[in-house]
C-alpha positions, 0 to 999 in steps of 0.5 A: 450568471454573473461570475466574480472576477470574470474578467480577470479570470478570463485574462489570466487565461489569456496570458497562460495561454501566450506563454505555454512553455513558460506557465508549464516549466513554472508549475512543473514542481506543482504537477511533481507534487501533486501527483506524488500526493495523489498517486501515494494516498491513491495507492495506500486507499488500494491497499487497505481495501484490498487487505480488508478483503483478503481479511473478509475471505479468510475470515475474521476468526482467523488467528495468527500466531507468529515468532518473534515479538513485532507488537507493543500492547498497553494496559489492556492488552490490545496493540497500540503499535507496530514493528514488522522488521523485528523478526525479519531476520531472527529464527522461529520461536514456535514449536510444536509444543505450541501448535498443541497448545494453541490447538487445545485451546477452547473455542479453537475450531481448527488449526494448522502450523505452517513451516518452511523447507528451503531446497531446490524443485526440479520438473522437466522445465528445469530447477527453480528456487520456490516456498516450500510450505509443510501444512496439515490437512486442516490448512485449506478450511483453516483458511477458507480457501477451495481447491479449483481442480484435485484435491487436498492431501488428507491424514489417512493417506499412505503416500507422504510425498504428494503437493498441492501448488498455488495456482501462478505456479503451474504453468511455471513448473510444469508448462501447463494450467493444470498439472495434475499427476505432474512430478517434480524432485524435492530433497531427492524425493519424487512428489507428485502434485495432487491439487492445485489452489483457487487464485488466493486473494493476496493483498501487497505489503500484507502479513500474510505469504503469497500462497500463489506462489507457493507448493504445499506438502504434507507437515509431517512430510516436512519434517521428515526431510529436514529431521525436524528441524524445519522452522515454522514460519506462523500457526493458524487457528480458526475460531468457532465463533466471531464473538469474544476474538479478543477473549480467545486471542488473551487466552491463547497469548497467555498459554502460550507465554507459560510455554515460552517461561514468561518471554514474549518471543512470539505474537498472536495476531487476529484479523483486524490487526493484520489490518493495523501492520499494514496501515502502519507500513502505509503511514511510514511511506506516505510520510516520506512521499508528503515530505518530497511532494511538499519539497515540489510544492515549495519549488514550484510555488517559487517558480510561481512567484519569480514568474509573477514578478517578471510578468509584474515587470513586463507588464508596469505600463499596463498597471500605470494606466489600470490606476489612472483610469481609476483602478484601486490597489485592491483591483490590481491586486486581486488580478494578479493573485487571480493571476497565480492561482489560476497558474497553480490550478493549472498545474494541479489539473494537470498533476491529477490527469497525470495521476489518473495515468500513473495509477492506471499504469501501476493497476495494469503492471503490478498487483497493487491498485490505486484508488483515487476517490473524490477527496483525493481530487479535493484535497488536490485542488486545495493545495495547488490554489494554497500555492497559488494564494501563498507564493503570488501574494508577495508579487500582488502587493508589490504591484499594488503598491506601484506608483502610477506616475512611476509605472507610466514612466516606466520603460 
């Protein structure tokens, strides 16, 4: 098969290949940036598939209500954008008053309020610092999350200080995998632990807390500790149908709201928006990463050019005798943008095989994971050969244009 260029090609090659050292610090910026951008878009992809699951096992009748306001809806009343720092540092808004409403609500199959106790837990292992969530009985249905050994605390139970755990704590409290009819001190009260939770399928920069890393007691044991005073962090209702989610959640927002004296202190949230909160962090921190890889790209494609025009340079008898054997400024300067493209190609090999790397050992040491797919690669190739094209083209023309008396003169 006949191959267009081949022979410049082949000389390209040729010519990265006798200067190893320098063709590599020349595509550094290249390699720099296309692993920023494979590795980020690689990481955002993970991300969203690992929260669409963890919306696919909890169930897309799942809806949140939240204090603080972190949505703007438009004219319909649908969400149209996003701020998870709103309520970052403010205190809750929801009351109990409010997990009755929304429990009464038609169409609500389930629900459970979840507030937080700040303390101390001592085991034999000694004092740690954990999330202390009170929850009702309904929590583990509510959520459509089984227990891998015990069992849930329930409403007719006479023992009030009783816990289930997340399963990345046992081994940390208790020094053992399953720690049931272990104890532990909270607020002075000795709790003995009564379950202990499947692995949740948490997903990173997801709304949703670690639930791995968290203890469980009964809400009204909660309260009790903190005299009622314990803040609830979110209320979860479970709807009884897939259908009209949107219906129920205006519902819910509307009832809520003449609870609140018109103020939109708070926010209902259905799955799919859980899905939007993250995509919306995503997009903030691609943008910054596209912003530094596009600087690396930019720097690398100088470096393609400067290189360029020294091996133009080192190389003018070469194309004083290419022209007086009859070569045309269009063949010298199709050679020599081979030339660069094929050095930024270079680079964008070795960024992607880097990128491979750089995914793996983010997959194997924290809970995110990359998913390179093939129009990452694509889109990688494009803008490492765009570089090359771009910034090889100056130098191309120059050495088109050379005259080939002048350039065989050349010393």
């Amino acid at each position: 098969m006949n191959i267009p260029y081949r022979d410049d090609i082949f000389l390209a090659i040729r010519t990265i290949r006798k200067t190893k050292m320098r063709s590599f610090l020349t595509v550094l910026g290249i390699i720099i940036g296309i692993v920023s951008v494979v590795t980020i878009v690689s990481i955002a992809k993970g991300i969203e598939t690992q929260v669409s699951n963890q919306i696919n096992s909890i169930g897309k009748n799942l809806i949140v209500i939240r204090p603080g306001r972190i949505n703007q809806n438009n004219s319909n009343s649908l969400i149209n954008s996003l701020n998870t720092l709103s309520n970052a540092n403010s205190s809750s808004s929801l009351s109990q008053a409010d997990l009755n409403s929304v429990a009464s609500t038609g169409s609500i199959a389930e629900s459970s309020a979840i507030n937080v106790v700040n303390g101390t837990i001592k085991t034999n292992q000694g004092s740690f610092s954990e999330s202390v969530l009170g929850t009702s009985n309904q929590f583990p249905s509510v959520i459509n999350q089984q227990l891998a050994y015990g069992e849930y605390f329930n409403s007719s139970s006479t023992d009030i200080y009783q816990a289930v755990i997340g399963q990345n704590l046992a081994y940390n409290l208790f020094g053992e995998r399953i720690p049931l009819g272990q104890s532990f001190t909270f607020h002075g009260q000795t709790f003995i632990v009564r379950g202990i939770f499947n692995k949740f399928n948490a997903a990173p920069l997801s709304i949703t807390a670690d639930y791995n890393n968290s203890i469980f007691i009964p809400y009204y044991t909660a309260e009790a500790l903190t005299n009622s005073t314990a803040p609830i962090n979110e209320i979860l209702a479970k709807a009884n149908t897939n259908n009209n989610i949107e219906g129920i959640v205006k519902t819910i927002n509307k009832n809520l709201l003449t609870l609140h004296g018109d103020q939109q202190d708070f926010t209902v949230l259905q799955q799919s928006q859980s899905l939007a909160i993250t995509t919306s962090v995503l997009n903030s921190i691609t943008y910054l990463i596209a912003i530094v890889a596009g600087i690396s790209l930019l720097v690398g494609g100088v470096g393609i050019m400067n290189v360029t025009l020294v091996s133009i340079t080192e190389r003018t008898k070469e194309i004083g005798i290419r022209k007086s054997i009859g070569a045309t400024n269009y063949q010298i300067l199709i050679q020599f943008l081979i030339e660069s493209s094929v050095l930024s190609l270079f680079g964008g090999l070795l960024g992607v095989i880097l990128s491979f790397l750089v995914d793996y050992i983010i997959g194997a040491t924290t809970s995110l994971t990359p998913l390179i797919n093939l129009p990452i690669l694509v889109i990688a190739f494009l803008l490492s050969l765009t570089v090359g094209i771009v910034f090889g083209s100056l130098p191309a023309f120059k050495a088109a244009r050379k005259d080939p008396i002048l350039a065989l003169r050349y010393e």
